[in-house]
N, C-alpha and C positions, 0 to 999 in steps of 0.2 A: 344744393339745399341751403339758400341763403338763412342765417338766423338757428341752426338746425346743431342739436351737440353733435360735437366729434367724439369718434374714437381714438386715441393716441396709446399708442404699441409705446410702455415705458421701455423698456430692451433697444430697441431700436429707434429711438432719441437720444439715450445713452451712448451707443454705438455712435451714431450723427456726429453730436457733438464732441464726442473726443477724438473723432477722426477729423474734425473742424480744427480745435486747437494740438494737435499732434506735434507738429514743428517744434512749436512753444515748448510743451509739454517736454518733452525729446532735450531739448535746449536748456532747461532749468534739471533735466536728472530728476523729473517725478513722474512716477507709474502709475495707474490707476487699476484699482481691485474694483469689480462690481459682482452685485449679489443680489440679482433679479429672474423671477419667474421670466420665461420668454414669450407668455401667451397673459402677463398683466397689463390692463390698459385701462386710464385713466378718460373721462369725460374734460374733453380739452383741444384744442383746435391743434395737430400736430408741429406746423410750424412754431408756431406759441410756446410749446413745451418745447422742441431742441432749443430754440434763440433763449429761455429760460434757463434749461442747463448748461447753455454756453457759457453765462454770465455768468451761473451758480460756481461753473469749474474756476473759471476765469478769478472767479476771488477768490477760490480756496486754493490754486498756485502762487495768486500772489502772497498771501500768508503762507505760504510753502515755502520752509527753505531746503537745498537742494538733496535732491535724494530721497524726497518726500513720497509716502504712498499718501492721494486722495483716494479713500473707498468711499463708494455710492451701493447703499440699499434701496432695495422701494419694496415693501410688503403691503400686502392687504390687510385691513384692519376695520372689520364689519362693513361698511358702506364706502368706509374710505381708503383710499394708497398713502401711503409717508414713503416719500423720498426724502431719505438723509442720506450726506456729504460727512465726511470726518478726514481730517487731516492725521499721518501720524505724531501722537503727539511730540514724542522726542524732537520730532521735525518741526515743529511749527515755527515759526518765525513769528515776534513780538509785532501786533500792530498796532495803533491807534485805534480808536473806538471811533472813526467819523464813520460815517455808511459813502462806498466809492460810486462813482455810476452805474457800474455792472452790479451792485447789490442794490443800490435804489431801482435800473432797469427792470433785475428778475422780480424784485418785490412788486412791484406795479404792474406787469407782467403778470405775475401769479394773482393777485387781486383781483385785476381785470377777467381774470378766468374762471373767477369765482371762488377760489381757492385761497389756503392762505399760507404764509411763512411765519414760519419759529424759529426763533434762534435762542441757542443758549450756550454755555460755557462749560466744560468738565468742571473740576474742583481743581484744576492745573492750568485753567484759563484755556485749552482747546476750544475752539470755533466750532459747534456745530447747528448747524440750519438744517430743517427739515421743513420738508414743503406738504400739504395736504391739501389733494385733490378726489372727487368724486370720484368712484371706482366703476368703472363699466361691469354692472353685474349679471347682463343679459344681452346674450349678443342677438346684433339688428342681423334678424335674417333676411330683412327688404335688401338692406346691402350688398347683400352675396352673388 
């Protein structure tokens, strides 16, 4: 179905990509919490969304310093999904304010998807980005 939206299973993008960077993950001393519906799913090309949370993870270990929890949500909110990232903050490691590859990757990435990124700051300077994407609100029963 060339041109045609996708459905993309957020749970199981999530799962993908941290079993992608696990080694890494494993190797810096950071766990990750997630806190997702298992039947949410996003209008989005599936590929697209893991190689999106790969990067997403990928810059918020590297602001991790060790022993870090990254937790990822994704809720439904009317029409759309927010996927937010949060680093613990006690944890966080000081960065610079440039945008690295794997953050200009997922932002352009997510763009291209139609969707868009937000980022913002606690009041303690935490990182948190949140992504919004179209929510699949009716499943294709042509699919099945």
């Amino acid at each position: 179905r060339a041109g045609a939206d996708w459905a993309s299973a957020i749970r199981t993008a999530i799962d993908d990509a941290v079993q992608f960077l696990f080694c890494d993950l494993v190797s810096r001393g950071i766990s990750v919490e997630v806190d997702c519906d298992p039947d949410l799913e996003i209008i989005a090309e599936p590929a697209t969304v893991r190689q999106i949370l790969i990067n997403l993870f990928f810059e918020a270990a590297d602001r991790a310093a060790h022993g870090a929890i990254i937790s990822v949500s994704a809720k439904a909110s009317g029409i759309e999904t927010e996927i937010s990232i949060s680093i613990s903050p006690e944890l966080q490691s000081a960065k610079a304010g440039e945008e690295t590859f794997s953050l200009l990757l997922a932002r352009t990435l997510i763009e291209l998807s139609g969707a868009k990124l937000i980022e913002s700051h606690t009041a303690s300077g935490s990182w948190l980005p949140t992504a919004r994407f179209a929510r699949v609100t009716q499943h294709d029963f042509f699919l099945s």
